[in-house]
MINUGU-337520 format. One record per residue (C-alpha): residue number from 0; residue in three letters; x negated, y negated, z. Coordinates in pm, 1 decimal. Example, Ala and Ser with C-alpha at 12.3 -4.5 7.8 and 13.67 -1.06 7.14 Angstrom:
% MINUGU-337520
seq = 0 type = ALA x = -1230.0 y = 450.0 z = 780.0
seq = 1 type = SER x = -1367.0 y = 106.0 z = 714.0
***
This chain:
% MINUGU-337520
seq = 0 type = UNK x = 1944.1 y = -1240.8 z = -729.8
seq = 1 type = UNK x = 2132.8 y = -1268.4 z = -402.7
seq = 2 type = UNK x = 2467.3 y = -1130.2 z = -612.2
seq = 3 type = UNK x = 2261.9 y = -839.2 z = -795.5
seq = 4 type = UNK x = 2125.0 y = -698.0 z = -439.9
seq = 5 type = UNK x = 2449.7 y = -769.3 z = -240.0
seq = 6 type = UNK x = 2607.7 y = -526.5 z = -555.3
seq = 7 type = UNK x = 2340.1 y = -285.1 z = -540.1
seq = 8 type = UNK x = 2350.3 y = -239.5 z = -117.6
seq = 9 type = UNK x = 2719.0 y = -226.4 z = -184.3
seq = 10 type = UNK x = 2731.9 y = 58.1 z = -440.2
seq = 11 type = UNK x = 2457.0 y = 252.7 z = -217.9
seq = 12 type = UNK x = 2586.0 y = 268.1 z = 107.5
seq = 13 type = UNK x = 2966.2 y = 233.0 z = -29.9
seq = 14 type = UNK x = 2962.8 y = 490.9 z = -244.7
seq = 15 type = UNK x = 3278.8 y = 719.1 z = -170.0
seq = 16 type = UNK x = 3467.7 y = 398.5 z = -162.7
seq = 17 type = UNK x = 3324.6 y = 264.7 z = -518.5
seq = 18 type = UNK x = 3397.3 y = 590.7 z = -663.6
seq = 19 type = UNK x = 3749.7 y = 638.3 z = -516.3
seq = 20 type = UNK x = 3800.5 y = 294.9 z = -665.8
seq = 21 type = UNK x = 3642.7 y = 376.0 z = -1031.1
seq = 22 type = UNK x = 3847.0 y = 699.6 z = -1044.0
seq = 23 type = UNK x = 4160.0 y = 506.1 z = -1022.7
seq = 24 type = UNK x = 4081.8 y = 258.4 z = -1250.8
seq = 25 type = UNK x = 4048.9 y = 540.9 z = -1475.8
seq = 26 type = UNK x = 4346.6 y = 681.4 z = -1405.2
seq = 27 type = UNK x = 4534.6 y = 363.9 z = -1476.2
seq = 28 type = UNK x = 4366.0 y = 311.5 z = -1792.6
seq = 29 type = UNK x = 4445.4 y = 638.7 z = -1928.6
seq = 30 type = UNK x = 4792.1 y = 635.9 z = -1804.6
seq = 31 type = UNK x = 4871.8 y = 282.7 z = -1949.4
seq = 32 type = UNK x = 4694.2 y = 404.0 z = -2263.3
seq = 33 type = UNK x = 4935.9 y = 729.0 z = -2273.4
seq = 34 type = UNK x = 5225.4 y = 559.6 z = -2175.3
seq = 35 type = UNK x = 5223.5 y = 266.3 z = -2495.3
seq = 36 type = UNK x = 5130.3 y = 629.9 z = -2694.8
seq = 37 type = UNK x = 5468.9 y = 741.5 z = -2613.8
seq = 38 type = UNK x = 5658.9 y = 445.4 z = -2628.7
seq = 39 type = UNK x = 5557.8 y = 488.2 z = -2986.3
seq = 40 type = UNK x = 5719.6 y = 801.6 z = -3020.7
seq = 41 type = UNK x = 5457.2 y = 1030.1 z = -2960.8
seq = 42 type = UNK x = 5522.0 y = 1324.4 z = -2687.5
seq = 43 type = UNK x = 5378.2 y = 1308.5 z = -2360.5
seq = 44 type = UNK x = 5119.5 y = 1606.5 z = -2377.9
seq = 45 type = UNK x = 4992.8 y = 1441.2 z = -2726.7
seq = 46 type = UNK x = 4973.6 y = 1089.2 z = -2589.2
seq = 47 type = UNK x = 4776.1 y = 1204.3 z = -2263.1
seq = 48 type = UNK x = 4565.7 y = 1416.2 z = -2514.7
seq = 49 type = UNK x = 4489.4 y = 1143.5 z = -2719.7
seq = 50 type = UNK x = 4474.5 y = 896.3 z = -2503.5
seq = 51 type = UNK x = 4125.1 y = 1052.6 z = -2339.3
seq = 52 type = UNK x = 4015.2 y = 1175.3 z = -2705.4
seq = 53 type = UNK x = 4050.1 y = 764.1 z = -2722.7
seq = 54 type = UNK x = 3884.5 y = 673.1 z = -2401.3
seq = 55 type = UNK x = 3580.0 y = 852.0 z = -2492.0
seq = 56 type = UNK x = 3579.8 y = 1116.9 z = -2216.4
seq = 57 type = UNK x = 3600.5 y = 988.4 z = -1830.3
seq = 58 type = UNK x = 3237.6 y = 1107.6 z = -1760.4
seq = 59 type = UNK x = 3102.0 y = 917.0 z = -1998.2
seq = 60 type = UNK x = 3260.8 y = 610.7 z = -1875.5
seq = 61 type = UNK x = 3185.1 y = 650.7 z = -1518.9
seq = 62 type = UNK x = 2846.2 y = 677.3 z = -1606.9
seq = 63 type = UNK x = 2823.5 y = 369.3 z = -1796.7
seq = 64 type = UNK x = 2948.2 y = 209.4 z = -1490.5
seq = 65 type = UNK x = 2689.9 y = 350.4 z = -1251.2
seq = 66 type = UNK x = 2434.1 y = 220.4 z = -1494.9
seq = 67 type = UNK x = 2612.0 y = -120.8 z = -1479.1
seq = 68 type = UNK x = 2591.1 y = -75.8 z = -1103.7
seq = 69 type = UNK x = 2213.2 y = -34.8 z = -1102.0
seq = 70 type = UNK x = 2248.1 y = 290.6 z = -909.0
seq = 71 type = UNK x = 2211.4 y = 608.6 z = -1209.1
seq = 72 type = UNK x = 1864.6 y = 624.8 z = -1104.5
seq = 73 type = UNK x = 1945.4 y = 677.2 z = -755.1
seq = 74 type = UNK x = 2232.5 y = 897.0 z = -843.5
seq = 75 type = UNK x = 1935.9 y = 1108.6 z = -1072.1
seq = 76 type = UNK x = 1730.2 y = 1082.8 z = -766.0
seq = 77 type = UNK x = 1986.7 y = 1239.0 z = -524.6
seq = 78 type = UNK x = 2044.7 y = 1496.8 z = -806.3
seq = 79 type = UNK x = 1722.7 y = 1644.0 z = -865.2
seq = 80 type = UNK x = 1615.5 y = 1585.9 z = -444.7
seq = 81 type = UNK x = 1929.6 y = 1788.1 z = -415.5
seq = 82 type = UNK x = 1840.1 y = 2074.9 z = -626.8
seq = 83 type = UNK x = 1509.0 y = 2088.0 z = -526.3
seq = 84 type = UNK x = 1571.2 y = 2171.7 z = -200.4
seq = 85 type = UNK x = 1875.9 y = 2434.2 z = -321.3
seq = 86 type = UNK x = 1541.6 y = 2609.4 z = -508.4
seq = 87 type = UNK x = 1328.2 y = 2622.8 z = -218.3
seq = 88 type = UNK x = 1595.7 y = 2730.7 z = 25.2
seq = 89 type = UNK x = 1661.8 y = 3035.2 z = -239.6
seq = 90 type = UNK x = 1252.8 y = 3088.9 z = -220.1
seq = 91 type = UNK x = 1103.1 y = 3074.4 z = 143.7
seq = 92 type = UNK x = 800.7 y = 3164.9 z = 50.7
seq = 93 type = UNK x = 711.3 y = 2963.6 z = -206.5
seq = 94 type = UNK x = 876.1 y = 2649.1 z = -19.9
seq = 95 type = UNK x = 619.6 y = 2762.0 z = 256.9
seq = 96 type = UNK x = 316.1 y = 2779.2 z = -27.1
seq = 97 type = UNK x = 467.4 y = 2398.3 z = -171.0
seq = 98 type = UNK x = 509.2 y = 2255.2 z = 139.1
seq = 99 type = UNK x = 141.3 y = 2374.8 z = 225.4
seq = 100 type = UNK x = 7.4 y = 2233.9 z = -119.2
seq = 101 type = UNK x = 150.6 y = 1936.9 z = -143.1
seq = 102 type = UNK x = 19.6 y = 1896.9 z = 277.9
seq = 103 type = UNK x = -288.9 y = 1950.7 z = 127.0
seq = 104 type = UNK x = -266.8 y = 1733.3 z = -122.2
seq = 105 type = UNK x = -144.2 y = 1462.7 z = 8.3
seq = 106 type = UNK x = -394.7 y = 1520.1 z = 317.8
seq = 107 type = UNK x = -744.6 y = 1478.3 z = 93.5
seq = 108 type = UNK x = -587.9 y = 1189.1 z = -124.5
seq = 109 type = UNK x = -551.0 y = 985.8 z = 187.0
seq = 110 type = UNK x = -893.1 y = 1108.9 z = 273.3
seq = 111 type = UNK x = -1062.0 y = 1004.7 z = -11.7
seq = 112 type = UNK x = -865.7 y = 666.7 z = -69.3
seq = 113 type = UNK x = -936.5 y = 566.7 z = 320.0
seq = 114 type = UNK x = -1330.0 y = 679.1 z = 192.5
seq = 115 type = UNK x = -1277.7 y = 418.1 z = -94.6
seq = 116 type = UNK x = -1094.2 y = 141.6 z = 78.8
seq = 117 type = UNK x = -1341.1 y = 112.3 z = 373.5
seq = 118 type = UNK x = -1699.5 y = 199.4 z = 145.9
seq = 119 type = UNK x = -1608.9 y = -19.8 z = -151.5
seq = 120 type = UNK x = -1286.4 y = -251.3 z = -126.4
seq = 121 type = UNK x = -1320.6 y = -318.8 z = 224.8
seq = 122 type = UNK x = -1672.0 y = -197.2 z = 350.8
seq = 123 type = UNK x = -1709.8 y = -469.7 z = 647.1
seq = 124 type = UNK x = -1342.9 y = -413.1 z = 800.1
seq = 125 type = UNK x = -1437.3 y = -572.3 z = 1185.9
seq = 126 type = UNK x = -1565.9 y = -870.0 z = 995.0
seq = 127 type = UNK x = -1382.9 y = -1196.8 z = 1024.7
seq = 128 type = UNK x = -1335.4 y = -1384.6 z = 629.1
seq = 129 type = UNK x = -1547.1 y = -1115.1 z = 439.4
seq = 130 type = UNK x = -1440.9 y = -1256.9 z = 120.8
seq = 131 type = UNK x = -1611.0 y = -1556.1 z = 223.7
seq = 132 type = UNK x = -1948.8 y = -1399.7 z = 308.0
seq = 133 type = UNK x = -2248.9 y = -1472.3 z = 25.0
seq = 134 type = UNK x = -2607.2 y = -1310.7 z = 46.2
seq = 135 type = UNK x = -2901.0 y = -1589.8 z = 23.9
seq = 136 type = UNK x = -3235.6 y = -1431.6 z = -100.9
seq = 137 type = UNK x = -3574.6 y = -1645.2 z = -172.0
seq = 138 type = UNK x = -3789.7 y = -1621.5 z = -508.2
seq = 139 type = UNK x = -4164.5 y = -1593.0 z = -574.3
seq = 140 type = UNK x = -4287.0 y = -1595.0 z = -927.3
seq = 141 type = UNK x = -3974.0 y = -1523.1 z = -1047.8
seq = 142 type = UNK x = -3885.0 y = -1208.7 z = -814.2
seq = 143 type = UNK x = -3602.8 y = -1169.9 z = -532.3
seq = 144 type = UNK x = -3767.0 y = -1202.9 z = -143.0
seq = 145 type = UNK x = -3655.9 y = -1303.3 z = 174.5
seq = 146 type = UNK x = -3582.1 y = -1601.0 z = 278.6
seq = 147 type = UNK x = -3852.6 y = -1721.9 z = 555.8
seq = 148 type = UNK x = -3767.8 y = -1809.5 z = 940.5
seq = 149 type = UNK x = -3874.2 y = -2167.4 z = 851.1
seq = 150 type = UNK x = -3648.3 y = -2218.7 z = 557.2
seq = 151 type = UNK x = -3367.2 y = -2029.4 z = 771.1
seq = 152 type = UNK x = -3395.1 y = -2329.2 z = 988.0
seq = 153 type = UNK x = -3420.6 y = -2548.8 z = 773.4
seq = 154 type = UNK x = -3050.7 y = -2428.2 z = 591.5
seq = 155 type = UNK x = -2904.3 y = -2411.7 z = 968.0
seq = 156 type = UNK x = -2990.5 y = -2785.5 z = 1010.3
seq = 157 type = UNK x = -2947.5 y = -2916.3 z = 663.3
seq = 158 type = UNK x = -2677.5 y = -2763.0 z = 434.6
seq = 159 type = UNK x = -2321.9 y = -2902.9 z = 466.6
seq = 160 type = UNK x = -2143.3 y = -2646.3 z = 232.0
seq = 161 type = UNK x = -2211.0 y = -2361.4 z = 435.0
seq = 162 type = UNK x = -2025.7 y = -2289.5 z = 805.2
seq = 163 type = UNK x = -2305.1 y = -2115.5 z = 916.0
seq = 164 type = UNK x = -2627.4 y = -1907.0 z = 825.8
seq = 165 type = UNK x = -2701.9 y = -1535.0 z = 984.7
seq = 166 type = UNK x = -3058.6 y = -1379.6 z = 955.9
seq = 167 type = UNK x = -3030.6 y = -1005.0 z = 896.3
seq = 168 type = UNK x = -3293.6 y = -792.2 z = 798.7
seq = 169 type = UNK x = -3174.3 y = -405.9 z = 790.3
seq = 170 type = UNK x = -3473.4 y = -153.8 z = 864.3
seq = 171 type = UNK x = -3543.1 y = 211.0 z = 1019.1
seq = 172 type = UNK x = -3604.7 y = 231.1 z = 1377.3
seq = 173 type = UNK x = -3693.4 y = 533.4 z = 1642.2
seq = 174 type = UNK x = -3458.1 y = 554.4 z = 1943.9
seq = 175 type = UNK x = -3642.8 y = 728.9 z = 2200.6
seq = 176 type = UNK x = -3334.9 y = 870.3 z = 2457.3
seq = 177 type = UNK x = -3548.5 y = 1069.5 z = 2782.2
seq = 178 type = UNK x = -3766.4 y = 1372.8 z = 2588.9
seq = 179 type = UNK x = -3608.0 y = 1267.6 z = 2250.2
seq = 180 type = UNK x = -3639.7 y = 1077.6 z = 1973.5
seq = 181 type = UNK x = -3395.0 y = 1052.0 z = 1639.5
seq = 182 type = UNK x = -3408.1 y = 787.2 z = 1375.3
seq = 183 type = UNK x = -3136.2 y = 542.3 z = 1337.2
seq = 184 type = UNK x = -3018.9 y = 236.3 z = 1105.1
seq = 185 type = UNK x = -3088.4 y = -92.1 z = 1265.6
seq = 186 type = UNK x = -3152.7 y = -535.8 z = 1204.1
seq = 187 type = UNK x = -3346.4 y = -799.2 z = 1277.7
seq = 188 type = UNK x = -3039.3 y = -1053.8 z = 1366.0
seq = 189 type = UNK x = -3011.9 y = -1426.5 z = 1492.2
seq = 190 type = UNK x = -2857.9 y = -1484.6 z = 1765.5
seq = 191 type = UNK x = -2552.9 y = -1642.0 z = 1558.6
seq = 192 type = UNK x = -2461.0 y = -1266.3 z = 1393.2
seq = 193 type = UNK x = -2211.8 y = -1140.3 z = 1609.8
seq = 194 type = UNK x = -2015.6 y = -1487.4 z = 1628.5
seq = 195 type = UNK x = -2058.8 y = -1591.0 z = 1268.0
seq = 196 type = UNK x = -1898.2 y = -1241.4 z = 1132.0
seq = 197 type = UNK x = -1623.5 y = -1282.0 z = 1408.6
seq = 198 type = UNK x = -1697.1 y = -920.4 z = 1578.3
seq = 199 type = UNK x = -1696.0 y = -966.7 z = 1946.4
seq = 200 type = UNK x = -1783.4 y = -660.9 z = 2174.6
seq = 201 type = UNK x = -1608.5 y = -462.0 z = 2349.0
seq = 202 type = UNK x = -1818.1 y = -395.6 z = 2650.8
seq = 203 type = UNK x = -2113.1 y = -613.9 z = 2736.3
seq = 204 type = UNK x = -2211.7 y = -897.9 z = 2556.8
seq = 205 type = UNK x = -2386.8 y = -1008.1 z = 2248.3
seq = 206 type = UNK x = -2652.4 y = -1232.5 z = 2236.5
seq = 207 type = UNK x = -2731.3 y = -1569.1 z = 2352.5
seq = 208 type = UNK x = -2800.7 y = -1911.1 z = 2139.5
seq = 209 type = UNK x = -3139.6 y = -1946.8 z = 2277.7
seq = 210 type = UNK x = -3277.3 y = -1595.1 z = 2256.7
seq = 211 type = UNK x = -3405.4 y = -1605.7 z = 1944.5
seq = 212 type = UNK x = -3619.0 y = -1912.9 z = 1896.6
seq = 213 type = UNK x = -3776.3 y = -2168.1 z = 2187.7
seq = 214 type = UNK x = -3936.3 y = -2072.2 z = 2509.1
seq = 215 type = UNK x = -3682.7 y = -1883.5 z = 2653.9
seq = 216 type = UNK x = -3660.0 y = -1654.5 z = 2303.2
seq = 217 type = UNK x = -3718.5 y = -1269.9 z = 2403.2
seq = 218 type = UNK x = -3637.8 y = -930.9 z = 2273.0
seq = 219 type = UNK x = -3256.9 y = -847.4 z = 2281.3
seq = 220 type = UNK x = -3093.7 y = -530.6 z = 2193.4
seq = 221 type = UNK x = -2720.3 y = -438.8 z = 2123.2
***
């Protein structure tokens, strides 16, 4: 592998040299082809004319030794990058309109793929492990329900499997700010949420281990 890339960095970025080099090779093989041609007692014009009708045209061969190179595609690259921009220097105005379209383009597909990558492959993207995060919901009769505060405990003290258990319960809430009021997203957290999930503020603080059960347990917002 180390061979193959040190070849490939070589024929890229040593081009003129490589090609300098094929071209003589050529030469020489063409030459010693036409020279044993005339030895033979054919004239020189013939034996140089049938020498490449015998090579197979020196094109042809270079281009079979690009492909052994592993650089045609680039070459095909440079090509067509190369006449693309010979076309749109010929045609301001429409490399103006493709230079707006494909802004425009390439604009609202990172748009939408940032939209998909943080709402469905990545939606919790402060949050420590996510692929490591599991919902636990309660049963009655058979149905889904939450899981109580007393069970909740009970898990926190008890299970060995787990690193550690959050309470979160998402509901509506009013925020009254001075003469008015909008509705806004909110949870019921314990007091584990913020350090569990690995998101620490940036300002302030969250909350405190005993502020949500024992005497000193009180309503906290963040």
């Amino acid at each position: 592998m180390f061979a193959k890339l040190h070849s490939l960095f070589g024929a890229l970025f040593k081009r003129n040299r490589l090609e300098s080099r094929m071209d003589q090779e050529m030469e020489f093989h063409l030459e010693s082809f036409a020279e044993d041609l005339v030895r033979s007692g054919m004239s020189r014009k013939e034996a140089e004319r049938r020498a490449r009708v015998e090579f197979g045209g020196v094109e042809v061969a270079q281009e079979r030794c690009r492909e052994v190179r592993g650089v045609h595609g680039f070459d095909q690259l440079h090509q067509d990058i190369s006449y693309a921009f010979r076309v749109l220097r010929k045609n301001p105005a429409f490399a103006i309109l493709a230079i707006f379209c494909l802004t425009i383009g390439i604009g609202a597909t990172t748009a939408v793929f940032s939209w998909i990558e943080g709402i469905l492959l990545r939606p919790f993207p402060a949050v420590a492990n996510q692929d490591r995060l599991v919902a636990v919901t309660g049963t009655d009769r058979s149905e889904r329900t939450n899981v109580s505060w007393p069970d909740f405990k009970d898990f926190q003290k008890s299970c060995t499997l787990v690193d550690e258990f959050i309470a979160d319960r998402i509901f509506g809430t009013t925020l009254s700010i001075g003469d008015r009021a909008e509705r806004a997203t909110g949870s019921v957290v314990s007091a584990n949420y913020f350090q569990a999930l690995g998101v620490h503020p940036i300002l302030g603080r969250g909350f405190e281990p005993d502020e949500d059960s024992g005497r000193n347990a009180h309503a906290v917002r963040v």
